[in-house]
N, C-alpha and C positions, 0 to 999 in steps of 0.2 A: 504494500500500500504506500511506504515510504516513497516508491519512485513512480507506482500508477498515479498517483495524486496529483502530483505536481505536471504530470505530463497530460492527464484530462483536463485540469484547467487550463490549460498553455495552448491547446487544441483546441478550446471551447466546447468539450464532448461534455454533458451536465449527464449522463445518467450513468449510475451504475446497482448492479445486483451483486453481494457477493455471496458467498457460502463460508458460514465456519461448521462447529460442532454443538452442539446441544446445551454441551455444559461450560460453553466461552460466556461470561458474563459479562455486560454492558456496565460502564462505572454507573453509581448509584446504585442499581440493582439489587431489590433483593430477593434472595433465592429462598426456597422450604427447605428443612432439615437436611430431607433424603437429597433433595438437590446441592447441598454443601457438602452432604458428605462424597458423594458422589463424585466433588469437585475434589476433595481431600484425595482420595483415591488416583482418582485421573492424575493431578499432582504429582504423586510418586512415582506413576508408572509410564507418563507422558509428558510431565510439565513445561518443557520444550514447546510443544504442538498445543498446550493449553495456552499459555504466556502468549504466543505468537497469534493466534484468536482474539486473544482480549485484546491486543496492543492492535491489530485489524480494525475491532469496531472501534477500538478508541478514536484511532486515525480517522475514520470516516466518520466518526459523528464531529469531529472538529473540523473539520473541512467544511466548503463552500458545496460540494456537487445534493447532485438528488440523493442520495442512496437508499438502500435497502439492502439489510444484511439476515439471507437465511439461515436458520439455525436447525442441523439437522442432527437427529440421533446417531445408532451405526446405520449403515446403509448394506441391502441386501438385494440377491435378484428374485426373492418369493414373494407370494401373496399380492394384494391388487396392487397397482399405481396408481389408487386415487387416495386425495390429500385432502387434508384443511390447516389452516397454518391458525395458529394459535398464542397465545400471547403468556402462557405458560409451558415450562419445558414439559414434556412428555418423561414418564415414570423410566428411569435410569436403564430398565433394561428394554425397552421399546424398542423395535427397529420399523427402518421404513425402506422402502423397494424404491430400487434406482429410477427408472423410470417415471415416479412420482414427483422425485426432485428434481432433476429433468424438466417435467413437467411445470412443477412453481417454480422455477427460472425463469423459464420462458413465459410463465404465464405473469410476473412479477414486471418484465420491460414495460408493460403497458398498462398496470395496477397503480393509479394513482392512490387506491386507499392505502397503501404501506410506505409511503414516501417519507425518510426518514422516521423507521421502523425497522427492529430487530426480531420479525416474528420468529414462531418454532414449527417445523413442518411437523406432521402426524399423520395415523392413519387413521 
């Protein structure tokens, strides 16, 4: 995000979507128990790839552009592809099918309801 930033505003390109994980937390935010512990967890056994998410949406919510940053569980190739994106994370071990995400990407370009918005994808 450090270098797409600065080079969508330089280009005058104003939208973007991005994708992190589940359990990247937006500053302020607050999460439920299972969902901190959750993060406790991920912490130790990822916190690299946790830290690198949250410094993601930080960058873009400080920034000038539109954005929108999806927030997905694990991801899988079973069960349907259809979604509802939601404004709390989904239960730690929830998964969601590729093709769904997929799906609210592209269906996110032209979603003005989530404009500067960190939803959670779900099934």
């Amino acid at each position: 995000m450090a270098t797409i930033i600065p080079i969508m505003t330089r280009r005058s390109v104003p939208r973007i979507i991005s994708l992190t994980g589940a359990a990247a937390q937006a500053p302020d935010e607050q999460f439920s128990t299972i969902d901190r512990l959750n993060r406790q967890l991920l912490q130790r056994v990822a916190g690299q790839i946790l830290d690198d998410g949250e410094r993601h949406i930080a960058q873009l919510m400080d920034s000038e552009l539109d954005w929108t940053i999806l927030r997905s569980p694990v991801m899988n190739d079973y069960g349907s592809s259809d979604y509802e994106l939601v404004q709390t994370p989904p239960a730690p071990w929830r998964t969601i099918n590729r093709d769904g995400v997929v799906a609210a990407l592209l269906d996110l370009t032209s979603n003005i309801n989530y404009q500067h918005q960190a939803p959670f994808i779900t099934r």
